[in-house]
ZAMARGU-4260 file (C-alpha; in steps of 0.2 Angstrom, whole numbers, plus 5000, padded with zeros to 4 digits):
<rodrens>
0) 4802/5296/5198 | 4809/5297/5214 | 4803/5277/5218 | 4813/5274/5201 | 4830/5284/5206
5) 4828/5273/5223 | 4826/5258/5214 | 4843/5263/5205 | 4852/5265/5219 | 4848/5249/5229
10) 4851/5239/5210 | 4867/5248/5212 | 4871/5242/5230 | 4865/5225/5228 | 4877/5224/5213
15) 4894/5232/5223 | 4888/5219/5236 | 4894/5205/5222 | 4909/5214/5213 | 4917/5199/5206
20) 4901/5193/5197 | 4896/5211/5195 | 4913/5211/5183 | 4914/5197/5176 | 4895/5200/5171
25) 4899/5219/5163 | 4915/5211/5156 | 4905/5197/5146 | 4890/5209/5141 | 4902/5222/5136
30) 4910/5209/5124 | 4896/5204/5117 | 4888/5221/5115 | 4905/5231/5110 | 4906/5216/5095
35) 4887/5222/5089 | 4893/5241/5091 | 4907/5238/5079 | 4899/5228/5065 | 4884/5239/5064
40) 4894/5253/5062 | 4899/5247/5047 | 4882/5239/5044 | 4875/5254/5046 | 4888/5263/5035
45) 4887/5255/5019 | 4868/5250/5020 | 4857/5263/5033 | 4869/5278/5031 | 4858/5290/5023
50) 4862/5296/5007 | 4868/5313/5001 | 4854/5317/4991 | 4837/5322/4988 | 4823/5308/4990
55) 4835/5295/4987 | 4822/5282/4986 | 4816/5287/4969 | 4833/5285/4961 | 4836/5267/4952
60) 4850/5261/4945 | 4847/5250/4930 | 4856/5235/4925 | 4854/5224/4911 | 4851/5204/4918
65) 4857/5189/4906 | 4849/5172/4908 | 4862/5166/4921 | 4851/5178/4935 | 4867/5190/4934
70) 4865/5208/4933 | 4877/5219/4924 | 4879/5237/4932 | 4883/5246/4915 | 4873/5248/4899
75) 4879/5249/4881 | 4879/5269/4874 | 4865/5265/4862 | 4854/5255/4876 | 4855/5269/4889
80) 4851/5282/4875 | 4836/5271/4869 | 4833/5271/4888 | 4833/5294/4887 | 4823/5293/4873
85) 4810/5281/4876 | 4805/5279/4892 | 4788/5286/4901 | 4795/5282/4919 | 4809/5295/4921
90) 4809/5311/4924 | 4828/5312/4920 | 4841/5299/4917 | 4859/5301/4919 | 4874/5293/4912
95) 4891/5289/4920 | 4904/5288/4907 | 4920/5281/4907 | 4933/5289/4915 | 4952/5292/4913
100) 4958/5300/4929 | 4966/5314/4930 | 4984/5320/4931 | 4980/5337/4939 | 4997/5348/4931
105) 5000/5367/4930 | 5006/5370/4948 | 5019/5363/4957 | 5020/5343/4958 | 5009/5334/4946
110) 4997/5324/4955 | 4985/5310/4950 | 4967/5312/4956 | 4953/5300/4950 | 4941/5308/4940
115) 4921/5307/4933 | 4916/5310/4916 | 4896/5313/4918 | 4880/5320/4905 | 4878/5336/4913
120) 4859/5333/4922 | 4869/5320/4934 | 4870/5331/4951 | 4852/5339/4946 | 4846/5320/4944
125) 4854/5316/4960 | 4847/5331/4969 | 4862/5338/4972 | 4866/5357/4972 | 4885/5363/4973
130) 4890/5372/4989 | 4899/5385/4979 | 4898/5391/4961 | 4882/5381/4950 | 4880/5366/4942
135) 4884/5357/4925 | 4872/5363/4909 | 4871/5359/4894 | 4881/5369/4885 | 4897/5363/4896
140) 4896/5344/4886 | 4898/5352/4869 | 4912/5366/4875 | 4919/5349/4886 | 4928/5365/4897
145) 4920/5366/4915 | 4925/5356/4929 | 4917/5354/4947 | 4927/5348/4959 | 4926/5340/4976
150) 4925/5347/4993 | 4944/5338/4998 | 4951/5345/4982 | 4945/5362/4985 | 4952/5363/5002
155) 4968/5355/5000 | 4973/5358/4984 | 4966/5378/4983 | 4968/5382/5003 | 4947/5384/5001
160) 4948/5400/4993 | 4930/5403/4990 | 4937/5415/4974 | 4940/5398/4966 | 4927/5400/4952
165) 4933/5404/4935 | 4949/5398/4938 | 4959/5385/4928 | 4962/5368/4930 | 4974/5357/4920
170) 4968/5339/4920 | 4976/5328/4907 | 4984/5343/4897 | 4967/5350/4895 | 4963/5367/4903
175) 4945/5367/4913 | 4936/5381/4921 | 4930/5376/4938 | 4912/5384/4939 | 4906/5372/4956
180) 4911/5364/4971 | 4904/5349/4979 | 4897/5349/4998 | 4907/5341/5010 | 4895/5329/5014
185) 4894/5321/4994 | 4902/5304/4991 | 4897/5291/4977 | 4907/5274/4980 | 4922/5280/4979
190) 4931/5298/4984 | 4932/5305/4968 | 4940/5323/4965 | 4937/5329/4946 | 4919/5329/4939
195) 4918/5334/4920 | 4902/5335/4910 | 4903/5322/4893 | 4889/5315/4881 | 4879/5300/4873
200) 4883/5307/4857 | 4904/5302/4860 | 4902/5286/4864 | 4888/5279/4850 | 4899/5268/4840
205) 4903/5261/4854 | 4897/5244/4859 | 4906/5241/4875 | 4896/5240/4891 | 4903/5254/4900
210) 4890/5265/4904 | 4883/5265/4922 | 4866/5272/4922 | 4854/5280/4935 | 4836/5288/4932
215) 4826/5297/4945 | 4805/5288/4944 | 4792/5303/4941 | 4782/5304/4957 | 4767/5292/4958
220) 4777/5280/4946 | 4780/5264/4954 | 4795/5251/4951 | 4786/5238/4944 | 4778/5252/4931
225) 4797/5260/4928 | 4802/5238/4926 | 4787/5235/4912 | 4792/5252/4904 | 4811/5246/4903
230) 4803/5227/4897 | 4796/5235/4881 | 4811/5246/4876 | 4823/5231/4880 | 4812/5221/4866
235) 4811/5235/4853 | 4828/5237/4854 | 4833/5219/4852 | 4821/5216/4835 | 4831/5234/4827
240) 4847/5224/4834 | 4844/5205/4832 | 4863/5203/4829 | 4869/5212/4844 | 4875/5203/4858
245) 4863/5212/4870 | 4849/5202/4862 | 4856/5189/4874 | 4849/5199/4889 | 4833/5194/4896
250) 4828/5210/4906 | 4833/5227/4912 | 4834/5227/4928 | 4830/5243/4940 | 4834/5241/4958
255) 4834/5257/4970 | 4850/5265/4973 | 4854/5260/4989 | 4852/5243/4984 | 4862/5243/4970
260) 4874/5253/4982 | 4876/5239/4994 | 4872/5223/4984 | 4889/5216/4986 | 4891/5221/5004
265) 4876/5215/5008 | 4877/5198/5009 | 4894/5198/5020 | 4889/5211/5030 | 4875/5202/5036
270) 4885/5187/5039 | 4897/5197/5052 | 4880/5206/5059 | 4873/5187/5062 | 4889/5183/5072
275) 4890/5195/5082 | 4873/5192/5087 | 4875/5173/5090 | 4890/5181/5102 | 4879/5192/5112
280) 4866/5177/5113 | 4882/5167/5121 | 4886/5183/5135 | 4868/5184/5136 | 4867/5165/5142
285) 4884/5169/5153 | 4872/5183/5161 | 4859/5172/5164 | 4868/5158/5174 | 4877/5171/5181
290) 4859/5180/5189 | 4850/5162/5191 | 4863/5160/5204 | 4863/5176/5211 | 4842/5174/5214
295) 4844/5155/5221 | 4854/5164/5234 | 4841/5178/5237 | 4827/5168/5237 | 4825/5169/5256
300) 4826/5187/5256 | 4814/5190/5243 | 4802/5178/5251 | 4803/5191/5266 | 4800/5206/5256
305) 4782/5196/5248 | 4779/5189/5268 | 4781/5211/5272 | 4768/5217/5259 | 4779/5219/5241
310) 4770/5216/5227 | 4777/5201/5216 | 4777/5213/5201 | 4789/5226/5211 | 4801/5213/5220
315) 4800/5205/5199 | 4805/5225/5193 | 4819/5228/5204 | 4828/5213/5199 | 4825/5219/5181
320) 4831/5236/5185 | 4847/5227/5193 | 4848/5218/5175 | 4846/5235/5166 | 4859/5245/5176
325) 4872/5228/5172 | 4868/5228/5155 | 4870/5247/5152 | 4885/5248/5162 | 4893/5232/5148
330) 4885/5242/5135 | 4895/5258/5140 | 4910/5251/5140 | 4907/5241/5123 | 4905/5257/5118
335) 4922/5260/5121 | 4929/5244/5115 | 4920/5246/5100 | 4926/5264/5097 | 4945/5257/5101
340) 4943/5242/5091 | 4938/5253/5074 | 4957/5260/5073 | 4961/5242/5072 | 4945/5236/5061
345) 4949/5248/5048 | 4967/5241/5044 | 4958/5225/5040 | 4943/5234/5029 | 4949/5234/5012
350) 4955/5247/5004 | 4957/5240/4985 | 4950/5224/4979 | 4955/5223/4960 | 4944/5225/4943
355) 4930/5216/4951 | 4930/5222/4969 | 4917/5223/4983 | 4927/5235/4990 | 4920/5251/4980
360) 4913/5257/4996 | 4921/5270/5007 | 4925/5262/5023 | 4931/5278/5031 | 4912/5283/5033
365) 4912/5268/5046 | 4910/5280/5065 | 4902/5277/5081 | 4888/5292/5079 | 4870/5292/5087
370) 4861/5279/5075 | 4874/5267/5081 | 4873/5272/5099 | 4854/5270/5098 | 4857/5252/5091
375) 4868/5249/5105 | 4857/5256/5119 | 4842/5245/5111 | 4853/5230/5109 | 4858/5232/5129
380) 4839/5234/5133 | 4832/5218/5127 | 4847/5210/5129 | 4844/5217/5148 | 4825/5208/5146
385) 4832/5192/5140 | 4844/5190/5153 | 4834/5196/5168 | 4816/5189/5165 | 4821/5170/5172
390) 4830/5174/5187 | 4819/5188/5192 | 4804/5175/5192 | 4815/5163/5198 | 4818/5171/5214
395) 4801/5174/5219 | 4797/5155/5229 | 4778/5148/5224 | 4777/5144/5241 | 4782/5160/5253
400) 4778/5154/5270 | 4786/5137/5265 | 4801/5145/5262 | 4801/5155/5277 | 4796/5141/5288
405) 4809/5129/5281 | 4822/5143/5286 | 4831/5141/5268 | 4844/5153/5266 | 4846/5150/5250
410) 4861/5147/5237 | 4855/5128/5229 | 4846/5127/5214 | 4830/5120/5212 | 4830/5108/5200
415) 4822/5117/5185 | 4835/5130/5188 | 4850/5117/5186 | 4839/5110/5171 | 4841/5130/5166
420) 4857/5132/5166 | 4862/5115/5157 | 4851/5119/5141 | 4859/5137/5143 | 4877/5131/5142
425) 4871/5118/5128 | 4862/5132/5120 | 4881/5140/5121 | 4890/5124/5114 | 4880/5123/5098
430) 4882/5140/5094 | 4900/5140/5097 | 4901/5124/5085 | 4892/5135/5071 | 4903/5150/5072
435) 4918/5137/5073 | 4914/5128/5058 | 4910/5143/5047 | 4927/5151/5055 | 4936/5135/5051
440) 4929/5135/5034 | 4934/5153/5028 | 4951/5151/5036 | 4951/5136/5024 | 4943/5146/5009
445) 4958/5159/5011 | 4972/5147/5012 | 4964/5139/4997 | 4965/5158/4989 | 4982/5162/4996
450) 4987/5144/4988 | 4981/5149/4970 | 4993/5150/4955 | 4994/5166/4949 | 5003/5164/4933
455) 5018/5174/4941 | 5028/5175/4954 | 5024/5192/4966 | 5039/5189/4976 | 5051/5204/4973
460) 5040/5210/4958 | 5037/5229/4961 | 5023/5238/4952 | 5023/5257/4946 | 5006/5263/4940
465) 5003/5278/4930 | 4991/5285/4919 | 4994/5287/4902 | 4977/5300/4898 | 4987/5314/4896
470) 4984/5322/4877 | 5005/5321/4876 | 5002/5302/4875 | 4987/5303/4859 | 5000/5293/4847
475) 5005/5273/4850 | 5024/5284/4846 | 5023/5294/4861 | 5020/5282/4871 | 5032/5270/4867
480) 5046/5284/4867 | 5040/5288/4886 | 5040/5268/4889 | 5059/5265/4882 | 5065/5282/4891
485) 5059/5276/4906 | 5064/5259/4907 | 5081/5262/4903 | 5084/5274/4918 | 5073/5260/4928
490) 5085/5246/4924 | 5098/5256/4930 | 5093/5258/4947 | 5102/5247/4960 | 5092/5230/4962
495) 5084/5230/4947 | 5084/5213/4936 | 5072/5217/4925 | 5059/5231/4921 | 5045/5229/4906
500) 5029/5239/4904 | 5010/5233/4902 | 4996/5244/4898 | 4987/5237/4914 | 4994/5226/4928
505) 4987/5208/4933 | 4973/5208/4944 | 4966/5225/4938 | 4957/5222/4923 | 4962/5226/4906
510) 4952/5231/4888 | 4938/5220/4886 | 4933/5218/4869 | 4926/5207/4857 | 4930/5189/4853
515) 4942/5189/4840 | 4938/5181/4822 | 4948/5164/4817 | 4946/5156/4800 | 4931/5169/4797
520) 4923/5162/4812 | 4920/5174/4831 | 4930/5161/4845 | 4915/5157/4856 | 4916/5143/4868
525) 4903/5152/4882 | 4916/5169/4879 | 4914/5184/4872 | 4923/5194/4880 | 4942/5197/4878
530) 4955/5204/4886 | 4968/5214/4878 | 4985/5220/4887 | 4999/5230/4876 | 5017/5227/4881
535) 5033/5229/4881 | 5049/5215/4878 | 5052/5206/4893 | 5035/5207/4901 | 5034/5189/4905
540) 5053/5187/4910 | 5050/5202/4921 | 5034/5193/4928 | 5042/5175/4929 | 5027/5169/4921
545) 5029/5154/4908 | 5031/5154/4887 | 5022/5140/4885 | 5024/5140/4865 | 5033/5151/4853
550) 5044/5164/4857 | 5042/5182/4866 | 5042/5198/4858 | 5058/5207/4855 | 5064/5223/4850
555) 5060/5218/4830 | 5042/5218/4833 | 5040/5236/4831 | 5029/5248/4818 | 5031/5242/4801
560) 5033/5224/4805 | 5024/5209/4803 | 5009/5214/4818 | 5011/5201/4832 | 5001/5193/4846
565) 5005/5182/4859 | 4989/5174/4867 | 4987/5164/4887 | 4980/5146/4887 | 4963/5150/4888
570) 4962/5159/4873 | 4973/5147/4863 | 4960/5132/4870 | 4945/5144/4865 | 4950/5149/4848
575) 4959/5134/4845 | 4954/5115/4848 | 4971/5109/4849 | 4978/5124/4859 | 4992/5124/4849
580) 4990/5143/4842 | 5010/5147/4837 | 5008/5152/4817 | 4988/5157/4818 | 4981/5169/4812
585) 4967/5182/4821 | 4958/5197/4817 | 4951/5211/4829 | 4943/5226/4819 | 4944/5237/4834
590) 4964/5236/4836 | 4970/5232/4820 | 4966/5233/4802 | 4972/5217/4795 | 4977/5200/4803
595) 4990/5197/4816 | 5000/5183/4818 | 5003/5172/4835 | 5020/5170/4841 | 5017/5164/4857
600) 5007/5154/4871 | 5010/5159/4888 | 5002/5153/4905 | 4986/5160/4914 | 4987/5175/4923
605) 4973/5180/4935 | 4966/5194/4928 | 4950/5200/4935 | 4952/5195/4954 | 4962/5179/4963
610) 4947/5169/4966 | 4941/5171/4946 | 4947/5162/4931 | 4959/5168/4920 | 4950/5175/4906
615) 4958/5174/4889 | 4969/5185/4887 | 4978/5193/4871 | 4994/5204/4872 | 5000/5216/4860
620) 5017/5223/4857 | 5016/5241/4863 | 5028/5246/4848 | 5014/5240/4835 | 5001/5249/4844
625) 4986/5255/4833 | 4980/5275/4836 | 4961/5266/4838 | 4972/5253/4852 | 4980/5267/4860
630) 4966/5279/4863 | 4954/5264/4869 | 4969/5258/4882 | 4973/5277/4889 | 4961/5291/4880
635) 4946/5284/4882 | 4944/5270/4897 | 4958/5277/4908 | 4967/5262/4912 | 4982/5262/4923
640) 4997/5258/4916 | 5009/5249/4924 | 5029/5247/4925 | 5033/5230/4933 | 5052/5227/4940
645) 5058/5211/4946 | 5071/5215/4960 | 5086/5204/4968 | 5078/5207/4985 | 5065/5217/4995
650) 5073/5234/4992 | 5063/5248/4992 | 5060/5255/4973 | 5048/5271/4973 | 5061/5283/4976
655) 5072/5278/4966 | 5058/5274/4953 | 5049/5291/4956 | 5066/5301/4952 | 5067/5290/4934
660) 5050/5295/4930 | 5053/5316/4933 | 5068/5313/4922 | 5058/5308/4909 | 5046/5321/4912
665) 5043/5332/4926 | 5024/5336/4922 | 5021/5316/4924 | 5011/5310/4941 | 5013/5292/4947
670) 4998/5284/4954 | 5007/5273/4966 | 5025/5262/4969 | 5023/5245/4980 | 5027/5228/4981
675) 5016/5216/4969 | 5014/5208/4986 | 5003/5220/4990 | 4991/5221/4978 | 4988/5204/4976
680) 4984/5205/4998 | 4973/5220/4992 | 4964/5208/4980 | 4962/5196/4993 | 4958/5209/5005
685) 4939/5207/5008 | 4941/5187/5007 | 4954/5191/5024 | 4941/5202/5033 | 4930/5192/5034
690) 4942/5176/5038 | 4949/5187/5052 | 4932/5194/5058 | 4923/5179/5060 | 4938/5169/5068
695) 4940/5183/5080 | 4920/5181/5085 | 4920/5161/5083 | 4936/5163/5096 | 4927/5176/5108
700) 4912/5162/5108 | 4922/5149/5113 | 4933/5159/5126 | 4912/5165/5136 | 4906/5147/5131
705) 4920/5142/5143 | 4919/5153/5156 | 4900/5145/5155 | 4907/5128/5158 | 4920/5132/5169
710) 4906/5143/5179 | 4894/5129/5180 | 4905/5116/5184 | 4913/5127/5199 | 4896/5129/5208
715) 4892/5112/5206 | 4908/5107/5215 | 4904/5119/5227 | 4885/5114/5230 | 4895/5095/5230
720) 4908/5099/5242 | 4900/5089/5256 | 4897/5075/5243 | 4912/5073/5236 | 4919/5074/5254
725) 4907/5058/5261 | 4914/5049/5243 | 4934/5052/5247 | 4928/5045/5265 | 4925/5029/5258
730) 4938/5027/5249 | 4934/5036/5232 | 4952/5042/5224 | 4955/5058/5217 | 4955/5052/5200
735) 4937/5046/5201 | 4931/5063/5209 | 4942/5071/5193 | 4933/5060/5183 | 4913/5063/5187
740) 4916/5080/5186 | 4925/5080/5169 | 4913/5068/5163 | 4897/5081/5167 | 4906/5094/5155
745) 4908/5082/5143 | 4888/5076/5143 | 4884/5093/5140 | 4897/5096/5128 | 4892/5083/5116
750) 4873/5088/5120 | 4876/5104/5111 | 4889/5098/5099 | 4877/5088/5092 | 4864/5102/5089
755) 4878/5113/5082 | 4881/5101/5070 | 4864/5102/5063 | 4867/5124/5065 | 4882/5121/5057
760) 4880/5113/5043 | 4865/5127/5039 | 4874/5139/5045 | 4888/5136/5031 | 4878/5134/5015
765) 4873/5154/5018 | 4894/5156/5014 | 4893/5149/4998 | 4896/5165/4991 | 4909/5169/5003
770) 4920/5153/4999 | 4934/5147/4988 | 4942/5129/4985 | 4931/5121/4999 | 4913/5116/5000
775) 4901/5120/5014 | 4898/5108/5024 | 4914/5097/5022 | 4914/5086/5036 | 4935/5090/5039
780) 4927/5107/5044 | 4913/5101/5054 | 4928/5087/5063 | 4939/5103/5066 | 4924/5114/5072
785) 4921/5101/5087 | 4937/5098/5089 | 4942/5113/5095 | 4926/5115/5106 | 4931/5099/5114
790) 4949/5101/5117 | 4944/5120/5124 | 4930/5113/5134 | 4938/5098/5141 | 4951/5111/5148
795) 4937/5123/5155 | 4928/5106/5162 | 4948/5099/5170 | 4950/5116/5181 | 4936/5114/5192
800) 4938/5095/5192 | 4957/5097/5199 | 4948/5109/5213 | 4937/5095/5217 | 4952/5083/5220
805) 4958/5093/5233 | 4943/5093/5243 | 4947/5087/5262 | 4936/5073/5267 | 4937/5081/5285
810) 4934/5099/5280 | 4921/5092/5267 | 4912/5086/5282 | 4909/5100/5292 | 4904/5111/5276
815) 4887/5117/5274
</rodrens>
């Protein structure tokens, strides 16, 4: 022990001896390793974190697989209740119903809280117990009065008064008794507040895949058994429904939880992870050069200390240990800059990502804690071996007595180490081009996004979102009075051009039904799902989104009229061949007993996400509501309802809009007033984190690829001083000199640009997933990629080169 603390002192001394390469080593390690700390954070979040419940690796979540290879999370009612009552592979199986959110009343302000509606075996599935109070049982479904809520609605919203239990809480209009409190350490995807025990038996008309479903495997029970078990319900249940649309699946498809969990993330996430690796790789190649010189300048003295009796193995370890105490110093410190940079990685980290968002998962459980310090002191430990091993063997001469004798003081580089430290810095180069060219190529992929049509204009569009769930809103009549009430305070607030309600705002989804029936005949065209919005008058003025045919609803289209529809483009080229749709008739059996008749064709608008194509889409008039339409939009699915308001500029609505809203009714929570700005960035959001990630490690390669260059060159002009010197003698201009340096970076920038193309053009296919309105391996990308290298690398190569023209003949001379 005592040999080992020496050793640490004299790596310590030898390194202060150096302290501008000591820094500029720490500096470029602490980069590269504070990089690796700050993804596998997240990593390790979404993916490693260990999950809040007991044996998690039993617990599968099944999907339902179509022949494309996609896998829908939720089930039909009818499939996961075959699923309960059939299976041999379960020892329990919960069901995640639909849910409508909750606006929490009865106190002082209202407040919107999201909510879960779930069979009452889900926590005991889950191997979940309440910190306070007990669980759901069976009873609770049919009686549909307890609650159980979370650990953060407990403490804020009751002070954490442990006499909770018993008490009453109004969700909806609907009084519960809260008989449990979640532990603080519980979290599904999402933060959710409310958990309220429901039933199979609710939902068995329905055919909507809605359902998310979960079932813990009986011990000794394997996947592949619980996949066969699933394989033969799946089959009897498709011959007792050979005309459902579920007879189109192919399998249901169990996947643990945790895979499930992080299938979306996965792929990304280990994109980012791979970058930051290929970083470290660069610092670790900085490190190298960096040491190889350091050791052609010791070889002298570590040929003494051999000549004097030291082992080659201890001279070998205490150059390693000098590696070591660099590398955890730069590991240390990327400690820190990981911790700092979180604050800001988080603002990028999405927090909303529309209907179909990758975003589910809570990014605020991304923290700097031990498992992440381990990775980090492991990643500084190889990365330690990987960097030292060459120059420590490196500095021990074959030939000790030769060395001695020739009285080499070291300093030059023998020529396998100059060969070294060129494939190094071209090792660099092509794996800057690679992160180059897939930065290039998502920075492209998001102006591509930013670039799409919406279908309306988000400029000075402000979106108020409520929900409608509340029992006071059971009847298509309460609704609409709410809707006019409020709209006409709306429209009288300063700014305001125009206001309009929809029963879900663009890029959040809407109700997905069946397709509807033309001339006795299902629209099919490959779809079969479609979307239905209801509206007010003056949506698509409001929206600035296009009447393509016909006319827009009006204040005629009410209850008791004629019942109306207006369609998009998609659905009018769907269900119609010549997409003229005005004076058609449809029929949907869910919303509406008899036919309705199209008045107008209006533009795409992106539904589901900006990077997905509008689905067809079918608005109602709010006024003609059905009670079956209405309790599908807000008392059974929960969508948000939305107010939109076109403004004359970028004033500032939610006060103003909060205030209309309490004058309507006092008891009513809004969910959130912003900009539609912003929710189409939110949409975009995962699309710009990994844009901004990956072009900040692709910039953070190219800034330590050249310092390579620039450190390479430097030493050779050094090592060349008396060189250049003899060539100025005799006559060689400084341009020349500027030249052949230059030229040397160039050689080895085009080396490694050459093998980074090949990386690249790998490297980019793995973001198919990942891209929008570009195509990897584009050569514009691949052209840029190098491009910037070049330009960058050119610069690093000039410095140096200009160094070299100021060389003195006459001082040149007399250097050694």
């Amino acid at each position: 022990m005592s040999n080992f603390v020496q050793e640490i002192r004299y790596a310590g001394r030898m390194l202060a001896k150096t302290p501008a390469a000591t820094l500029v080593a720490v500096v470029t390690l602490a980069l590269g390793i504070g990089a690796n700390t700050a993804i596998f954070s997240v990593v390790y979040a979404a993916m490693f974190r260990p999950l809040p419940f007991g044996e998690p690796d039993r617990l599968m979540h099944i999907g339902i697989q179509w022949k494309s290879g996609y896998i829908n999370d939720n089930l039909t009612p009818a499939l996961a209740d075959a699923i309960i009552r059939q299976n041999h592979s379960f020892s329990s199986v919960l069901v995640d119903f639909p849910a409508t959110g909750c606006n929490l009343t009865g106190g002082g302000t209202p407040e919107y809280v999201p909510d879960r509606r779930v069979s009452t075996n889900f926590f005991s599935t889950l191997g979940v117990a309440p910190f306070l109070g007990r669980d759901f049982v069976a009873a609770d479904a049919v009686q549909s009065n307890a609650a159980i809520l979370s650990y953060r609605l407990w403490r804020e919203n009751f002070a954490g008064d442990r006499e909770v239990l018993g008490k009453q809480l109004w969700c909806n209009g609907v009084a519960y008794t809260i008989v449990g409190v979640l532990p603080q350490n519980f979290r599904m995807n999402k933060p959710y507040d409310v958990w309220l025990p429901d039933r199979l038996a609710r939902y068995s008309t329905g055919g909507g895949m809605n359902h998310l479903v979960i079932a813990r495997l009986k011990p000794g029970v394997t996947k592949q058994a619980a996949a066969a078990d699933l394989a033969d319900i799946l089959h009897q249940y498709q011959q007792e429904n050979p005309k459902n649309w579920v007879s189109k699946a192919t399998a249901l498809a169990p996947r643990s939880y945790r895979e499930w969990n992080s299938s979306q993330l996965k792929t990304p996430l280990w994109l980012l992870f791979g970058a930051v690796l290929v970083v470290l790789l660069i610092a670790c190649a900085n490190v190298t050069g960096l040491l190889l010189a350091r050791s052609a300048a010791r070889r002298r003295e570590m040929a003494v200390r051999v000549a004097l009796g030291a082992r080659r193995w201890d001279v070998i370890r205490q150059m390693l240990t000098e590696t070591m105490l660099l590398n955890l110093t730069g590991a240390a410190l990327g400690v820190l800059l990981a911790w700092w940079s979180l604050g800001s990685l988080k603002t990028i980290l999405p927090s909303r990502g529309g209907y179909y968002s990758i975003s589910d998962f809570d990014f605020s459980l991304v923290a700097i804690n031990v498992p992440v310090l381990l990775f980090t002191l492991g990643v500084a430990l190889i990365a330690a071996f990987i960097s030292g091993l060459a120059p420590a063997l490196g500095a021990i001469a074959r030939d000790v007595y030769g060395t001695l004798k020739s009285g080499e003081r070291g300093g030059g580089f023998t020529r396998a180490q100059q060969r070294s430290r060129k494939l190094l810095l071209g090792g660099e180069v092509a794996l800057a081009v690679v992160l180059l060219a897939c930065a290039v190529l998502l920075v492209r992929s998001f102006a591509a996004l930013e670039a799409v049509d919406l279908g309306f204009q988000p400029r000075h569009l402000q979106v108020a979102e409520l929900s409608m769930a509340s029992k006071k809103f059971a009847t298509p009549a309460a609704v609409w009075d709410f809707d006019q009430k409020a709209l006409q305070r709306i429209r009288a607030l300063p700014g305001v051009v125009a206001a309009a309600t929809v029963s879900s705002p663009p890029l959040e989804g809407g109700l997905n039904l069946g397709s509807p029936v033309v001339n006795g005949k299902q629209c099919s065209a490959g779809n079969d799902v479609y979307n239905y919005r209801a509206i007010s008058p003056d949506v698509f003025r409001t929206m600035e989104t296009r009447l393509l045919a016909g006319r827009d609803f009006t204040d005629a289209d009410v209850a008791g009229s004629t019942p109306v529809a207006i369609v998009n483009a998609t659905a009018a080229r769907l269900c119609w061949s010549s997409g003229n749709a005005v004076g058609s008739q449809f029929v949907e059996r869910d919303i509406a007993d008899g036919p309705l008749q199209i008045v107008g064709v209006v533009e795409d608008v992106h539904d589901y996400s900006v990077d997905l194509p509008a689905p067809p889409i079918i608005y109602l008039p709010q006024a003609q509501a059905s009670k079956d339409l209405n309790d599908m939009l807000y008392q059974s699915f929960g969508l948000i309802s939305a107010i939109v308001i076109r403004t004359s500029g970028d004033q500032d609505l939610s006060v103003g809009v909060r205030r209309a809203i309490e004058d309507v009714d006092p008891q009513q929570p809004i969910v959130s007033v912003a900009p539609m700005s912003h929710l189409v960035a939110e949409s975009t959001s995962f699309a710009r984190m990994l844009m901004l990630l990956m072009a900040s490690f692709a910039g953070l390669a190219l800034l330590l690829t050249a310092i390579g260059l620039y450190g390479l060159l430097s030493y050779h002009v050094t090592q060349r001083t008396r060189e250049i010197g003899v060539r100025m003698a005799l006559g060689a201009g400084a341009g020349q000199v500027l030249s052949m340096v230059v030229r040397e970076g160039v050689v080895l920038l085009l080396g490694g640009a050459v093998v980074g193309i090949g990386g690249a053009i790998a490297a980019t296919r793995l973001l198919k997933s990942q891209i929008y309105g570009v195509s990897p391996g584009d050569p514009l990308t691949l052209l840029a990629a190098v491009a910037v290298l070049f330009l960058v690398g050119v610069l690093a190569s000039y410095l140096p080169a200009r160094r070299a023209t100021r060389v003195h003949p006459m001082e040149a001379l007399r250097y050694e």
